[in-house]
C-alpha positions as CSV (number, residue, x, y, z in Angstrom):
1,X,14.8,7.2,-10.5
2,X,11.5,8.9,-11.3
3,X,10.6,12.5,-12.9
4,X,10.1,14.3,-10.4
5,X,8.6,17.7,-11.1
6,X,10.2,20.9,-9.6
7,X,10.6,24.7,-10.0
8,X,12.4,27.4,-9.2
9,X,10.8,31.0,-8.9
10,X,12.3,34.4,-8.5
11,X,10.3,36.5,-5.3
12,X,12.2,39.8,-4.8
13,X,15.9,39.1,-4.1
14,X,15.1,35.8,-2.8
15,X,14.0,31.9,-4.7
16,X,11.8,30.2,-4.1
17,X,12.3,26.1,-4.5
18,X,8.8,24.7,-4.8
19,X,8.9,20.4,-5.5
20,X,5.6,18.4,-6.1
21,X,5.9,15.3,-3.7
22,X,2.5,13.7,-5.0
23,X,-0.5,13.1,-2.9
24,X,-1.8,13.2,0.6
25,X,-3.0,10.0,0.9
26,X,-5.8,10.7,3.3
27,X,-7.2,13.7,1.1
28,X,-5.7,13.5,-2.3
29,X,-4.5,17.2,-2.3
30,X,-1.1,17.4,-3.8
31,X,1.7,17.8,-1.1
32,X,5.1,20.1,-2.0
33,X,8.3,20.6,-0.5
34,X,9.5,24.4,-0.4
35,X,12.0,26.7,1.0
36,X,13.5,30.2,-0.1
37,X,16.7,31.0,0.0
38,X,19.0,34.4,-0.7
39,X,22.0,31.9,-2.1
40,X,21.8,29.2,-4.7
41,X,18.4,27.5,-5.2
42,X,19.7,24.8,-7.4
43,X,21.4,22.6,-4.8
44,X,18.3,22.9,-2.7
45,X,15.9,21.7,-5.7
46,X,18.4,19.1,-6.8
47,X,18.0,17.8,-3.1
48,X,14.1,18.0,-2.7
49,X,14.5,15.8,-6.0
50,X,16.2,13.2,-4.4
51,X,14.0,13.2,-1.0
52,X,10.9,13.1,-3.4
53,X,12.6,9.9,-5.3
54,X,13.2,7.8,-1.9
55,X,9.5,8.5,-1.1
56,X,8.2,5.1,-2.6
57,X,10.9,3.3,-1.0
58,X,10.1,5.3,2.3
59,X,6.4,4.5,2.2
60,X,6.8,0.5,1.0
61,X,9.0,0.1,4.7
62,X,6.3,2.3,6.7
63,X,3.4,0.5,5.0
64,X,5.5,-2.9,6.2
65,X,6.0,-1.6,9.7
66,X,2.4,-0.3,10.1
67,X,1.2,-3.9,9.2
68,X,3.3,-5.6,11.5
69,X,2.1,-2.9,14.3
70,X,-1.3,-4.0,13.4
71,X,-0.9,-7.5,13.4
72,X,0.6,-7.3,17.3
73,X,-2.2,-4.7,18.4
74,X,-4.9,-7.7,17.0
């Protein structure tokens, strides 16, 4: 499992979760996963965390599929 980098920010009486889930690979601006909530904010960045950690994985099987796409369109 990687670091995966992640905060937590008071705004009013609501948080805000904010995770970095790297780069946009067609521009290279950094992509984030957010949501506010009234309740607790530490389940919600504990699971951004683990959606940001399956990303590699994720990407390796898409980049796979897109190849095999590509090799049937040819």
């Amino acid at each position: 499992m990687g670091i995966t980098v992640g905060s937590i920010e008071r705004r009013g009486d609501a948080q805000r979760v904010k995770v970095s889930a790297g780069l946009d690979p067609l521009t290279g601006r950094p992509l984030y996963l957010a949501e506010s909530t009234t309740g607790e904010a530490q389940p919600i960045l504990n699971r951004f965390r683990i959606l940001v950690d399956r990303l590699p994985d994720e990407v390796s099987r898409q980049g796979v599929q897109d190849q095999a796409v590509e090799g049937l369109v040819r």
